[in-house]
Backbone bond lengths (Angstrom), bond angles and torsions (degrees), N, CA, C in turn:
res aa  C-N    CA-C-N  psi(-1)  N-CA   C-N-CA  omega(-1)  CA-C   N-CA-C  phi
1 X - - - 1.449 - - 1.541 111.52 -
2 X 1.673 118.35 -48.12 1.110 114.91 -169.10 1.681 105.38 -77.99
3 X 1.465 137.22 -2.45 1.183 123.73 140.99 1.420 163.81 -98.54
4 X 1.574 110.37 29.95 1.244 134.56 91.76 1.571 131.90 46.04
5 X 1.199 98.77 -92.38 1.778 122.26 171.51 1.615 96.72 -91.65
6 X 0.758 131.84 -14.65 1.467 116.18 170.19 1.532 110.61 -82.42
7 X 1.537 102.56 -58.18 1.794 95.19 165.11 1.338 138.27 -56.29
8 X 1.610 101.30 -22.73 1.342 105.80 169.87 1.218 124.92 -101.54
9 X 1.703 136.86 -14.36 1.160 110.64 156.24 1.559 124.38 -101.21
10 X 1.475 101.75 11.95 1.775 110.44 160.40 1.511 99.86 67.33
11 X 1.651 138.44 11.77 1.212 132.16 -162.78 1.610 115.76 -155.23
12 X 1.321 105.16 115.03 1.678 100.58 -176.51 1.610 113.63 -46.64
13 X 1.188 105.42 -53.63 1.470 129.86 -149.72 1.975 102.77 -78.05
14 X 1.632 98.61 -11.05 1.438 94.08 153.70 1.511 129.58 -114.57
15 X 1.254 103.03 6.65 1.227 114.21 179.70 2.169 101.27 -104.49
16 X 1.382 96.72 -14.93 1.700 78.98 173.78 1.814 101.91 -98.20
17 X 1.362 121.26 9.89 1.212 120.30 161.49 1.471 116.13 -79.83
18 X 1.229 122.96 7.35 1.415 124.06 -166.11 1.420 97.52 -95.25
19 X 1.362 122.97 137.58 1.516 111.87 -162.44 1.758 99.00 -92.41
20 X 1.233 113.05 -21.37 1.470 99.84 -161.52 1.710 101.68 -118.94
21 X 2.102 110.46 -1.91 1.343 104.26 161.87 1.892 122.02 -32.15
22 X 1.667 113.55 -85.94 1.540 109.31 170.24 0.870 131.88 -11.10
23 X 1.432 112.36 -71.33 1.328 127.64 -142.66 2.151 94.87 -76.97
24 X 1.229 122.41 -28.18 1.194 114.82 170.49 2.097 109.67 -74.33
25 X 0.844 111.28 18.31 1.446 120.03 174.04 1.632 103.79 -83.77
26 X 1.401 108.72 -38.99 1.881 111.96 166.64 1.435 128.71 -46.11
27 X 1.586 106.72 -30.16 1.572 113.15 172.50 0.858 110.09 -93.07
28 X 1.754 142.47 -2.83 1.309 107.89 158.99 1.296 131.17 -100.92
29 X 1.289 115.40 178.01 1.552 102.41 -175.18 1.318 118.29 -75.95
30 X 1.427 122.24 177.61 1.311 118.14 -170.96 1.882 108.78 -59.15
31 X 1.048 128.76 -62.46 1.285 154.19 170.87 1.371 101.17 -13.88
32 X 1.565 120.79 -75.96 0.875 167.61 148.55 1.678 100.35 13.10
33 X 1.696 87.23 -82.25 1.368 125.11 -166.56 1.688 96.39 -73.59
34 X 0.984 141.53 -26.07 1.442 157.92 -159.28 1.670 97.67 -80.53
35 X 0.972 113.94 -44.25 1.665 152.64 -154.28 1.615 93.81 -79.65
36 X 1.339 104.08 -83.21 1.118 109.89 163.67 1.427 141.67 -40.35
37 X 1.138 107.97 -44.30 1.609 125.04 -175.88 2.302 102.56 -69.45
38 X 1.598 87.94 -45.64 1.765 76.73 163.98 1.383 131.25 -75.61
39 X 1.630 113.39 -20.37 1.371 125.12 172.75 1.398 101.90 -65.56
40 X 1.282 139.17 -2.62 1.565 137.09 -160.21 1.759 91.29 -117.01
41 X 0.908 65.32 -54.52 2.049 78.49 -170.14 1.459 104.69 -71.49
42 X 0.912 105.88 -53.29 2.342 96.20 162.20 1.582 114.88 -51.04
43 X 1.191 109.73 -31.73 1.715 106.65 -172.31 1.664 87.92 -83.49
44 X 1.037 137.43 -84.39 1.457 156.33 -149.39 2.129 82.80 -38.90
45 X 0.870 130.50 -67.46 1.552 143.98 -176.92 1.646 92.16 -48.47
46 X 1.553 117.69 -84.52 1.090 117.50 -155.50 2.088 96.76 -55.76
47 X 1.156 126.92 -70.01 1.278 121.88 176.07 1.959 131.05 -38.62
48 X 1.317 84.37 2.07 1.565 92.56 -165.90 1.123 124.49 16.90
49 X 1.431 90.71 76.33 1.787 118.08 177.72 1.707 95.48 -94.03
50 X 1.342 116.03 128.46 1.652 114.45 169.42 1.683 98.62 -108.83
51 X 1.223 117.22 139.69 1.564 146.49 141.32 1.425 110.15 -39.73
52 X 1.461 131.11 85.45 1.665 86.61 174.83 1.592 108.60 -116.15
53 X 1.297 129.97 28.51 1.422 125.98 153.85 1.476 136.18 -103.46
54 X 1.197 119.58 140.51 1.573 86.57 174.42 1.635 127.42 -94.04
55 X 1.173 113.45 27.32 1.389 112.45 144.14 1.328 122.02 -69.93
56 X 1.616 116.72 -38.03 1.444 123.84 -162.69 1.613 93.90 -88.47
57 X 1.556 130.11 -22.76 1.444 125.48 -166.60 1.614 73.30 -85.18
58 X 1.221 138.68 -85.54 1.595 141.24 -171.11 1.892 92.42 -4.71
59 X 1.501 87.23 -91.40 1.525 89.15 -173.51 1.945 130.75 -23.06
60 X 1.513 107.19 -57.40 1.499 130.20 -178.80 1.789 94.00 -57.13
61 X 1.258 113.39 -73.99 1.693 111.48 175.86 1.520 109.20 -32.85
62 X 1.114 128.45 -74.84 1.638 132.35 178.53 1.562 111.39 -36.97
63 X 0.999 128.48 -27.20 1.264 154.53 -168.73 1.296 112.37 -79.05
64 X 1.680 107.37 -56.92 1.322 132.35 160.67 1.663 139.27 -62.70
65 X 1.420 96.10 -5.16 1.461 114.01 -165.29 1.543 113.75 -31.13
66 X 1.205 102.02 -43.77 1.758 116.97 -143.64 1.756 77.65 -73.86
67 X 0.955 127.37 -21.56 1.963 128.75 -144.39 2.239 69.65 -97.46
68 X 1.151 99.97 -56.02 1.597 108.75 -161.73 1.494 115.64 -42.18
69 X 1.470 90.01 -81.24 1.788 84.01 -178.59 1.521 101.14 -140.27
70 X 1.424 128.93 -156.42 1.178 132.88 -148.90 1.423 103.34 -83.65
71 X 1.529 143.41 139.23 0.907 153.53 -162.83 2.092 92.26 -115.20
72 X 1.664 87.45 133.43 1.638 93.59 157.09 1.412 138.63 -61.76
73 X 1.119 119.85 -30.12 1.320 138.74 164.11 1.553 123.34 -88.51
74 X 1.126 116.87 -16.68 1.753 119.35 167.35 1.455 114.34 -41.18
75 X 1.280 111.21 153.42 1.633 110.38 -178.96 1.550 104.68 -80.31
76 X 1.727 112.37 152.62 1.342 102.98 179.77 1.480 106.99 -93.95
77 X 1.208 127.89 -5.31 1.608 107.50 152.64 1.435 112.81 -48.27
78 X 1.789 105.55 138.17 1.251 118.32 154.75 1.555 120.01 -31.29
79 X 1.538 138.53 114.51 1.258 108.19 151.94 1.731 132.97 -60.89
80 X 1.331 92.35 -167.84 2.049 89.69 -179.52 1.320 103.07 -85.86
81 X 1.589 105.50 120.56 1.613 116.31 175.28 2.014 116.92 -22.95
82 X 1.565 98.19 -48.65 1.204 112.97 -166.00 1.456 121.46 -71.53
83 X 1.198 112.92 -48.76 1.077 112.88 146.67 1.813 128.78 -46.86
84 X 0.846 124.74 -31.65 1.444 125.01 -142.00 1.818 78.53 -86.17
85 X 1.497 103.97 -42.63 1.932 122.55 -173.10 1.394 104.09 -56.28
86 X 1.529 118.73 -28.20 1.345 116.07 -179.55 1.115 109.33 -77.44
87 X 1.646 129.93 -60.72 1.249 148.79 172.90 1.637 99.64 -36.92
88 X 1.106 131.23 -71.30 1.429 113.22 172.86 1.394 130.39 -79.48
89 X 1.357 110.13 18.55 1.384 93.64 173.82 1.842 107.17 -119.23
90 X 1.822 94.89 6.94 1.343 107.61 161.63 1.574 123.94 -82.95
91 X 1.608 105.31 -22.54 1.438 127.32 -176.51 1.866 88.45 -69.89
92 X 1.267 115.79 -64.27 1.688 132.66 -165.02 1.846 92.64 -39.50
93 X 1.376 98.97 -66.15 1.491 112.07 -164.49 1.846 108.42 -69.60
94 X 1.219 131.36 -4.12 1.440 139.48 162.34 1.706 120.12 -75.26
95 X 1.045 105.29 -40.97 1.477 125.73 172.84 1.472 92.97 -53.99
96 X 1.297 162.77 -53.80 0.876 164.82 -56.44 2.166 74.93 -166.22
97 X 1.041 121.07 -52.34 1.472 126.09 -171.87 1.721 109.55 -57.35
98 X 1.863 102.98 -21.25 1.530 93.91 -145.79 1.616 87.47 -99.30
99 X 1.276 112.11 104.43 1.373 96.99 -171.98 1.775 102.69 -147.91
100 X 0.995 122.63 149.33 1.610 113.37 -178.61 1.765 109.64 -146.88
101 X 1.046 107.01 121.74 1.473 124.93 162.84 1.455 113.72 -0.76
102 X 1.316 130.22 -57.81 1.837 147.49 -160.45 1.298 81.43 -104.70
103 X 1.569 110.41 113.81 1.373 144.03 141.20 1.518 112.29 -6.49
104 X 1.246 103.40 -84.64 1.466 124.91 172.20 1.858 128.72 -34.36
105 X 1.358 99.31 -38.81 1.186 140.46 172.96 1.722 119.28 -33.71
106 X 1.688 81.25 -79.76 1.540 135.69 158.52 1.432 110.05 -35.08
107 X 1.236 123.48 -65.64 1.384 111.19 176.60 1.195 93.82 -88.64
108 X 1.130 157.10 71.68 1.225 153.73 113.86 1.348 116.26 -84.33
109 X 1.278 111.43 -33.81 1.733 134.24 -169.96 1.699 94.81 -93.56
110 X 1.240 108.65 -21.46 1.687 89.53 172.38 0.964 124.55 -98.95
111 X 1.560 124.40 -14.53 1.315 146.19 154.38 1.818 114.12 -47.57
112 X 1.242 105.87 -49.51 1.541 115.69 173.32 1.571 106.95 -63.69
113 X 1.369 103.00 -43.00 1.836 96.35 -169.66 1.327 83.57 -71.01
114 X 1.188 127.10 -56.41 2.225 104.32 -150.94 1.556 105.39 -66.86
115 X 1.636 120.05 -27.18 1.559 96.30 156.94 1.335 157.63 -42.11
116 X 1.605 95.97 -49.32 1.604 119.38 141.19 1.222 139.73 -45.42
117 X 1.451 106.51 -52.28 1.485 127.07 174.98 1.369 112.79 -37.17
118 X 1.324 104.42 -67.96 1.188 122.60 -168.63 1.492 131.80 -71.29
119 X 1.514 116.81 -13.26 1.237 132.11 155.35 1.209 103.55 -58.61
120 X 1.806 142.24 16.35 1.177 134.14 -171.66 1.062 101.92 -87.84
121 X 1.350 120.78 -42.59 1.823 137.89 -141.26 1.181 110.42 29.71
122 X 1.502 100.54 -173.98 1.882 104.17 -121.55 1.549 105.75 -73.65
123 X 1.171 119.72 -6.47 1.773 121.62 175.05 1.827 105.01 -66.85
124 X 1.321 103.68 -30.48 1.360 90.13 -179.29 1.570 113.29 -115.17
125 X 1.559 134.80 -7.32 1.367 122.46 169.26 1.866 115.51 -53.02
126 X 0.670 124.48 -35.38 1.620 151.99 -175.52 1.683 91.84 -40.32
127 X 1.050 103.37 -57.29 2.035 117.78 177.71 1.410 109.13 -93.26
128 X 1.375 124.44 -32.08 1.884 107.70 -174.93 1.983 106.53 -84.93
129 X 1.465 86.54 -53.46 1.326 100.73 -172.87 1.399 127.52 -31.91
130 X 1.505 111.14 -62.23 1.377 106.09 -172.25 1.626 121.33 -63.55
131 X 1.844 109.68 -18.18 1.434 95.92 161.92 1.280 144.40 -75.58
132 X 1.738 100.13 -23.87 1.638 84.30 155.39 1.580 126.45 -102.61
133 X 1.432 103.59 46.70 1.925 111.47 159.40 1.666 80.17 -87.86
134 X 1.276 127.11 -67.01 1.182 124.93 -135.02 1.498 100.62 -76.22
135 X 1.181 122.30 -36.50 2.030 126.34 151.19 1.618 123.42 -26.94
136 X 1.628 103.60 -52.42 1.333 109.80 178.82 1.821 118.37 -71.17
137 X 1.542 84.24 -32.51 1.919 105.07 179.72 1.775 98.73 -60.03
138 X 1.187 102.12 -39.20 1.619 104.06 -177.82 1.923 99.78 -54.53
139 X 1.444 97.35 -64.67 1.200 117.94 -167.72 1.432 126.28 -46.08
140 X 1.620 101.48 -12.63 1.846 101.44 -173.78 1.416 94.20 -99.69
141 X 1.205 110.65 -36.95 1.801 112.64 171.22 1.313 116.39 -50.75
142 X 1.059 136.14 -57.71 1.430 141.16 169.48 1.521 124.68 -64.33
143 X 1.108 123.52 -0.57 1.571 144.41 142.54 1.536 110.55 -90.24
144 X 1.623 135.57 -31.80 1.355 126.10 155.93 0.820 105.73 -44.85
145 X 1.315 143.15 -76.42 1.990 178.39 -176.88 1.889 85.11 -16.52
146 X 1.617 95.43 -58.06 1.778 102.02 -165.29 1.715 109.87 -99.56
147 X 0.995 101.68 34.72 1.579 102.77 165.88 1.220 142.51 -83.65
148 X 1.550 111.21 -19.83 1.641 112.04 137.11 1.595 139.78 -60.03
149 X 1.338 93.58 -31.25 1.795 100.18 163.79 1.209 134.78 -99.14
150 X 1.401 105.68 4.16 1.708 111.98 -176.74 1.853 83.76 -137.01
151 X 1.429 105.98 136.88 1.486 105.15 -173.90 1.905 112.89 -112.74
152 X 1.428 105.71 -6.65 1.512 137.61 173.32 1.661 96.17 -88.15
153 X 1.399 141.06 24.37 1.466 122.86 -146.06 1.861 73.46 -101.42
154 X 1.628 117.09 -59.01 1.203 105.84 -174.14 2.085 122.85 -54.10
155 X 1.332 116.34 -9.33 1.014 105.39 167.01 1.674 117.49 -91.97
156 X 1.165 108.27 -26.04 1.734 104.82 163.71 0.784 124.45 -56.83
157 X 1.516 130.50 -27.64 1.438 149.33 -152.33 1.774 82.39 -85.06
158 X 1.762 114.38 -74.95 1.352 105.08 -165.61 1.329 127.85 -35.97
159 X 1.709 108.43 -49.17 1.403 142.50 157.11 1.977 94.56 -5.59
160 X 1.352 93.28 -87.37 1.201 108.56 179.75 1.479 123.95 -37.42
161 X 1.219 93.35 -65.06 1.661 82.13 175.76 1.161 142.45 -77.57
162 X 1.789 99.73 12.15 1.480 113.86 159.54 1.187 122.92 -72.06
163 X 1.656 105.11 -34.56 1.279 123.65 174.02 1.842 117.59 -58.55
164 X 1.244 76.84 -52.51 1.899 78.77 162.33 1.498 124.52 -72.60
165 X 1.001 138.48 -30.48 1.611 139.26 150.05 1.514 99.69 -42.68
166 X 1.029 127.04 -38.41 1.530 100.60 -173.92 1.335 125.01 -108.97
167 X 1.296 107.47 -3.70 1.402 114.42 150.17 1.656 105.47 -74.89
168 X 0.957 141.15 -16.44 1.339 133.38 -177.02 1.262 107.25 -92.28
169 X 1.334 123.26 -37.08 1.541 129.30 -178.14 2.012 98.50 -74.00
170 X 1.255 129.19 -48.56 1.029 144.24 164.25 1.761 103.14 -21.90
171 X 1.379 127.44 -82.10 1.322 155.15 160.89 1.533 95.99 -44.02
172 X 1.273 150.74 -38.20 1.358 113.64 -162.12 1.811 98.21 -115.28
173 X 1.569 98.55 -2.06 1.723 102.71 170.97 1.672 108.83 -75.41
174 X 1.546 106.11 -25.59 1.430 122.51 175.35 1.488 101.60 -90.37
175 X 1.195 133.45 44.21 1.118 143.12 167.34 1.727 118.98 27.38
176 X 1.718 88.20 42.66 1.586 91.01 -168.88 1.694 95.70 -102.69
177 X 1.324 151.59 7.23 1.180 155.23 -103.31 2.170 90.96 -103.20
178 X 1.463 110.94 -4.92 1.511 103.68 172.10 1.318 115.41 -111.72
179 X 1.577 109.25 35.48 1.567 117.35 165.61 1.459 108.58 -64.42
């Protein structure tokens, strides 16, 4: 039922304007909602719909929870490994959507994903993580690119690659360090 408005307005970014879309994500069951959350995240990818605020990435992540990290209500059986690899490596490859024109912007939206992200723990950084190293890697280049017009470009840059140190320290504290 709840996809629907996804098929019909063909657009994340009008469907996370829906005030009472989310919040009906509470009645369903985990499964359910699990279901859903990849049916969102397959369309948003396959439609190459981009995110480009981070209110609207805030919003879409929250949205995404069940995909994010451990849900209270999830069953405590293990799910199937294979699945679980898809599910996050659909989360990895979405990040890839949240992207916006203004530099500045941009790491705002990557700042929002590693908040989220990282509520995964370490079963799931392994699949989100390394895309936004390689987001931010975008991101210092395109502040090189603007270094005649932005004169702070070399201090964003550091900025950044603090940001990437700790996504890297993140991943190799999770003993993932041969990504």
């Amino acid at each position: 039922m709840l996809r629907v408005p996804v098929d019909h307005y063909q657009d994340i970014l009008t469907i996370l304007q829906l005030e009472h879309f989310t919040p009906l994500f509470s009645f369903l069951d985990h499964r359910v909602r699990k279901e859903l959350c990849v049916y969102i995240t397959e369309h948003v990818i396959q439609t190459d719909t981009y995110i480009d605020s981070h209110d609207q990435v805030d919003l879409f992540l929250t949205m995404m929870a069940c995909l994010i990290s451990d849900q209270p209500d999830q069953p405590k059986e293990p799910e199937d490994p294979e699945d679980f690899e898809i599910q996050q490596s659909l989360v990895g490859r979405v990040v890839h959507q949240m992207t916006s024109s203004v530099p500045d912007q941009q790491f705002l939206i990557l700042n929002m994903c590693k908040k989220h992200l990282l509520t995964g723990g370490d079963k799931r950084i392994q699949y989100t993580l390394p895309s936004l190293v390689f987001r931010a890697m975008e991101l210092c280049r395109v502040y090189f690119e603007l270094k005649e017009e932005d004169e702070k470009w070399e201090k964003k840059v550091c900025k950044i690659l603090q940001y990437i140190n700790s996504l890297l320290t993140a991943l190799v504290k999770a003993e993932y360090w041969d990504l």
